[in-house]
Structures are given as C-alpha cells and as structure tokens.
KEPARO-752925 format. One line per 4 residues: number of its first residue (from 1); their letters; for each residue y, z, x of C-alpha. Coordinates in steps of 0.1 Angstrom, whole numbers, m for minus. Layout:
<pabas>
NUM = a = Y,Z,X; ...;
</pabas>
This chain:
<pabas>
1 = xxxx = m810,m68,335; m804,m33,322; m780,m33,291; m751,m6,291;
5 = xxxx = m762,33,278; m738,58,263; m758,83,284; m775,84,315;
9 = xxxx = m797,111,326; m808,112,363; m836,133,378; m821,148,412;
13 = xxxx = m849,149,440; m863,116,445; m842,96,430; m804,107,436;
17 = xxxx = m814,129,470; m844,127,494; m847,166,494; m885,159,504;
21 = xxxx = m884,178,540; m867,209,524; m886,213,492; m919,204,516;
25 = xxxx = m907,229,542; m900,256,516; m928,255,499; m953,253,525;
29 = xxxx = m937,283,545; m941,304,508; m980,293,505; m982,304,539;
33 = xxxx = m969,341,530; m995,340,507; m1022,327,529; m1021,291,521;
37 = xxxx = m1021,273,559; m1028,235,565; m1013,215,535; m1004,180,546;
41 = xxxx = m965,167,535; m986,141,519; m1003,163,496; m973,185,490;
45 = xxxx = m947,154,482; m974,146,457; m959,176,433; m924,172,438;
49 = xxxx = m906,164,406; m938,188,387; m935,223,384; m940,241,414;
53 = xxxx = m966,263,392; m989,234,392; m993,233,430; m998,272,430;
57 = xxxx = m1020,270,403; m1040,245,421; m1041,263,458; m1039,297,447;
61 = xxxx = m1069,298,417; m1071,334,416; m1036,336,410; m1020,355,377;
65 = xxxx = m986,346,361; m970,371,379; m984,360,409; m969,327,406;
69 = xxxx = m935,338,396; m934,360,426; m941,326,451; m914,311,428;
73 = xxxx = m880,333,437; m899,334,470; m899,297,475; m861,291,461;
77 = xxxx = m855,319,486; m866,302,513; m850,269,500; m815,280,492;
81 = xxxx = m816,298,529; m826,263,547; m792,249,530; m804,218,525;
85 = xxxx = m801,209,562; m828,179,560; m815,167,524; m797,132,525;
89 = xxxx = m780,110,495; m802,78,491; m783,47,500; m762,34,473;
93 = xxxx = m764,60,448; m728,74,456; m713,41,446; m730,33,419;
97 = xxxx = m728,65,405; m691,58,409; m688,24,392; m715,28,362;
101 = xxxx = m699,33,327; m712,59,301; m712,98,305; m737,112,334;
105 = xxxx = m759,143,333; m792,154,350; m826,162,340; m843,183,368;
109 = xxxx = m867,206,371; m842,225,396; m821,256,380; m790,239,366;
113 = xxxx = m772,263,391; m796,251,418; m789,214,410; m748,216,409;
117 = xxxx = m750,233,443; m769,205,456; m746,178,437; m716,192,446;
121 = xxxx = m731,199,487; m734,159,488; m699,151,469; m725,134,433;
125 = xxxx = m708,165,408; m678,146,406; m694,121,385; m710,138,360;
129 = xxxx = m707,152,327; m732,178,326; m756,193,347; m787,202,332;
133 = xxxx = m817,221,349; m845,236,339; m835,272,330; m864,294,311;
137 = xxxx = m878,266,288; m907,241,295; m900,213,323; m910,182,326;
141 = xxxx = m930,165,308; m920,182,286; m887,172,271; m870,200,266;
145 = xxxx = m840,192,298; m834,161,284; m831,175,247; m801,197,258;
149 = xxxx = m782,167,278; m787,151,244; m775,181,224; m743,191,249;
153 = xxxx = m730,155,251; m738,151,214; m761,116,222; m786,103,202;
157 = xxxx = m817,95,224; m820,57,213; m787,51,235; m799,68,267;
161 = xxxx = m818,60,296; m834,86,322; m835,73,355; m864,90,377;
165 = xxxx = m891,85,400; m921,104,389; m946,102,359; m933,136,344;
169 = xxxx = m898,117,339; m914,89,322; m934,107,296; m907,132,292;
173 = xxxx = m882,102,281; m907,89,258; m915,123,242; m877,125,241;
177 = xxxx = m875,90,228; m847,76,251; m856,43,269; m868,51,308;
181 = xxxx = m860,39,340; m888,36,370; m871,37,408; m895,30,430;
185 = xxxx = m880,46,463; m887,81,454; m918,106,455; m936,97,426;
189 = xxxx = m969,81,420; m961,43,409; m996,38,389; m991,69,370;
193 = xxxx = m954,62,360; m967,28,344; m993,47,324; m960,58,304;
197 = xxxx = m946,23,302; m914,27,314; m884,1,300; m871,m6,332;
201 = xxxx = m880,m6,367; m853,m5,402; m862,m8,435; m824,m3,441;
205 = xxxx = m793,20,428; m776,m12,425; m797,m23,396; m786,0,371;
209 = xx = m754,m19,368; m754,m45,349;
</pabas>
C-alpha cells in the first residue's frame, strides 16, 4: 500500500498519456529530413521519456550542438502540427487523478507550455497544481524539473513521490531525494528502472490510492 504524499509529481508520456505513435511519428519523419530512414517503433519508443538529443546523438554521430537543436524545433514542429491525433489517456488515470489527495504537478521532459497543451487537450490540467516541463535547464535524470515543482509548491522532497515509467524518472527522484513510483504500463525499460530501486511499483492508476 502506498502511504498519502503532500506532493505528487507525474511524468506525462507513458505514464499519464500513451503519446507513443505521435512522439514515434514525429520524430522519425525529422530523422528522415535529415537522412535518417528505417528506425523501427521499437527502437525509437526505447528513448521516449530521455532527451530527444540522446537519440540524435546516437543516429546522427557527426552531428554538432547546433545540429541537434535544429532537429529539435524541427521535431516539436512536426509534433505540435500532428495535434496529438494518436495520443490517448491511459485507463483510469482520469479518475484517480480526480480522487487522490495532495497537490499535483508534472515532471516532464516536454516544454511546460508543451505539457499544459497536452493536459488540458485530454481534460488532466484541471487537477493539477503546477505544470512543470523542462524549459532551458538539464532533464531528466537530472533533477532539476522536479527541484522547481518542489520549489513552486514550497514541498520538501521527503514528502513527495514521482510517479513515472522510465529509468531517467527513477534516478531523477532519487538524486532529488523524493520517494519514487515504478508503473509498469508505460515505455520504459523495467530492468533498468530497478537499477534505481524504486519505493513503489503499479501496474495500475488505481494503486496510487491508498
């Protein structure tokens, strides 16, 4: 049973939305503009909830900084123009989001403009607090999303828990040093989230209430 939180922080694709098509679809269509052809969904799911720059870094070697950025604004180009038509709310998240106690804010490596379009597309803004993306500062792992949650909602980290579904949540709540929860219906790589030991694992939304 998970105990109550003051806070909870929740990581958006993968664990509140299955955004995997449109993210997948986006970013292949970019690679291919830079002459990247033929990567599986597999392989490409593999990176959501990283930042994108480790996949270009990865399939595109040669590539400088500015290099990157550029296939950055060109892939949230491409993803904003889609409008998330293949994007769904995981079952159960609404009402639970709905019915759990404590304030509510995000840690994603979307914008934090990026993320409140999406939340408040699929009717999730109204339940939270704060929205918090990654906006010019280092994401996940490292924590600095989760630090400003902490900082705007005036939190201390012992009495919050960051629900996600990938490894660069888990060791992002540790470095952050708020307990961590593990859902296991989302994109991430379950042997590499238990390298960072998280406190809690789901297999449902349902879960988190206690």
């Amino acid at each position: 049973m998970i105990p109550p939180f003051q806070l909870y922080l929740f990581d958006v694709d993968g664990t509140l939305v299955d955004s995997a098509s449109d993210i997948c679809s986006a970013v292949r269509q970019a690679l291919a503009e830079a002459g990247v052809d033929s990567l599986s969904e597999e392989y490409l799911r593999s990176f959501i909830g990283h930042h994108l720059f480790d996949l270009f870094r990865e399939v595109l070697p040669e590539s400088t900084q500015q290099d990157q950025e550029r296939l950055l604004a060109r892939y949230r180009a491409i993803y904003l123009a889609r409008r998330h038509a293949s994007t769904r709310v995981y079952p159960g998240v609404e009402p639970v989001l709905a019915a759990l106690g404590g304030l509510k804010s995000t840690a994603t490596t979307k914008s934090s403009e990026t993320a409140r379009q999406v939340l408040e597309l699929f009717g999730l803004a109204r339940y939270f607090d704060h929205i918090q993306g990654t906006d010019g500062f280092p994401s996940k792992p490292a924590p600095d999303v989760i630090l400003r949650s902490l900082e705007r909602l005036g939190v201390r980290p012992e009495d919050c828990l960051l629900v996600g579904d990938a490894a660069p949540d888990m060791e992002a709540g540790r470095r952050a040093g708020v307990r961590t929860c593990a859902v296991t219906w989302g994109y991430g790589d379950l042997k590499a989230m238990r390298i960072h030991q998280p406190d809690f694992w789901i297999g449902a939304p349902e879960e988190l209430l206690s």
